[in-house]
C-alpha positions in Angstrom: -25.0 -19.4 -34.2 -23.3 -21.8 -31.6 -19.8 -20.2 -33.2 -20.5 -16.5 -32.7 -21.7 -17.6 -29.1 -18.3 -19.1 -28.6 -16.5 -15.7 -30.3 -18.5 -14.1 -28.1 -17.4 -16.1 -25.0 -13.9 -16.1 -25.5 -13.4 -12.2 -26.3 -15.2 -11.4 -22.8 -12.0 -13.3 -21.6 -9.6 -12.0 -23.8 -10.9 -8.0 -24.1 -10.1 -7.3 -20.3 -6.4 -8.8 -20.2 -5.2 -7.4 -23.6 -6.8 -4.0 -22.0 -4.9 -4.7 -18.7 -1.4 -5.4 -20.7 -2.0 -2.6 -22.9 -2.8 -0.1 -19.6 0.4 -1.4 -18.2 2.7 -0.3 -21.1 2.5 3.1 -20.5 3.6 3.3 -16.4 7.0 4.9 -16.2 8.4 6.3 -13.8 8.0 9.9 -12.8 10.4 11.1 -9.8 12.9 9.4 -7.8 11.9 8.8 -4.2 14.7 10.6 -2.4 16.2 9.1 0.9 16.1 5.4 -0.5 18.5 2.8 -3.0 17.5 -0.5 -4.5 19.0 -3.2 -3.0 19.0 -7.2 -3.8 18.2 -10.5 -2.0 21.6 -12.1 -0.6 20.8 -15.9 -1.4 22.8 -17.8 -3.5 21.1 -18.5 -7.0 19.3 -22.2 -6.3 17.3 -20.0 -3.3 16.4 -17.0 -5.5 14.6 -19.3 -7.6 13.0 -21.5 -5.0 9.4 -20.5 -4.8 9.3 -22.2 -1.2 12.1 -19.8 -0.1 10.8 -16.5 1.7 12.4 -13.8 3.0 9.7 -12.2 5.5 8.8 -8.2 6.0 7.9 -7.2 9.1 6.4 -4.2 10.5 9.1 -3.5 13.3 12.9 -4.4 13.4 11.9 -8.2 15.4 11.5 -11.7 14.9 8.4 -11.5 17.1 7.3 -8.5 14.6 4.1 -9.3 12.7 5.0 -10.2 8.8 3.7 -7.8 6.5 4.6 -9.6 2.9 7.9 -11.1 1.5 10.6 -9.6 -0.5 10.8 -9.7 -4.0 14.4 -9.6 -6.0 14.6 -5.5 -5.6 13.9 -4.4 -2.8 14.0 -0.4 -1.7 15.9 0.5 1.4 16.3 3.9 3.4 19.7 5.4 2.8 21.5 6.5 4.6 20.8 3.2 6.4 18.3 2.8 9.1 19.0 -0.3 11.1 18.0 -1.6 14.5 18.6 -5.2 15.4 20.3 -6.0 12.9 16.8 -5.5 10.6 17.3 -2.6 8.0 13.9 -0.5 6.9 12.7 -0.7 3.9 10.1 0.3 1.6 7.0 -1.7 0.6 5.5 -1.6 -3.2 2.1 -0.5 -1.5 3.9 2.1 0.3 4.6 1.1 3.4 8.0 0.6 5.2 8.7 -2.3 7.0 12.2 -4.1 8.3 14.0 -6.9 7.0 17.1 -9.4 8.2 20.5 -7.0 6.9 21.8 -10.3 6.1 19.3 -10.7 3.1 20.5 -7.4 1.5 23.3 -6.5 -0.7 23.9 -4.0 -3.0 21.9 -4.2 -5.7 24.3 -4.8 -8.7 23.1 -4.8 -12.8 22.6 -8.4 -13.5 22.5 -7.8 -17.3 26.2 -5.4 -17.3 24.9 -2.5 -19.2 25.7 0.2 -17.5 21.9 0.5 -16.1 21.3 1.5 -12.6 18.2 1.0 -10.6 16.4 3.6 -8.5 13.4 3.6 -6.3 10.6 6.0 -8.2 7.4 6.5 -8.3 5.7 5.4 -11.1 2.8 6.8 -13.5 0.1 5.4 -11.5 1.4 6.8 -8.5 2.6 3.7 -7.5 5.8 2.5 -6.1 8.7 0.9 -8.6 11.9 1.2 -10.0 13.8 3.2 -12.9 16.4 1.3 -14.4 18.2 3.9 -16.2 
């Protein structure tokens, strides 16, 4: 009996992830999102995988501006370019835009040399995310 209990137990865990990974595998993306590229952090390689280094967004193009989040590796920027202040706007994941620092972007280049390009989309679950195509 104390067995099954534990089966029990552990599948409450394990059910709801293995649902969530399985939900996950089906988001593609649907359109482009016109009017915006992917673009990449400009830090050198030890940085990018420093989890104490962060690269602020904030919600108007100033230091004093309130930070909304930090950037991630791709990040979606408005083309053509929208800068003031030497911050460029960009595009949240939840949907917002924000500004970041122009000297923490650069184009965003294919890492892996396939060919594949990257584009802002929106995704299955209406979301915000990226095509690599």
């Amino acid at each position: 009996m104390q067995t099954v209990r534990n089966l029990a137990a552990a599948l409450m865990f394990l059910v709801p992830d293995f649902a969530a990974a399985q939900s996950n595998v089906s988001i593609h993306a649907i359109r482009a999102i016109p009017g915006y590229v992917c673009m990449t952090l400009n830090l050198p390689d030890q940085q990018m995988m420093d989890p104490s280094v962060r690269v602020p967004i904030r919600i108007a193009p100033s230091s004093e501006a309130a930070t909304t989040g930090d950037a991630i590796a791709t990040v979606i920027v408005a083309w053509p370019k929208r800068e003031e202040n030497g911050y460029l706007q960009v595009l949240q994941l939840n949907g917002r835009t924000g500004w970041m620092k122009a000297q923490f972007l650069k184009p965003w280049q294919n890492p892996g040399g396939n060919g594949q390009r990257c584009y802002p989309s929106v995704m299955s679950n209406g979301r915000v995310g990226f095509d690599y195509r």
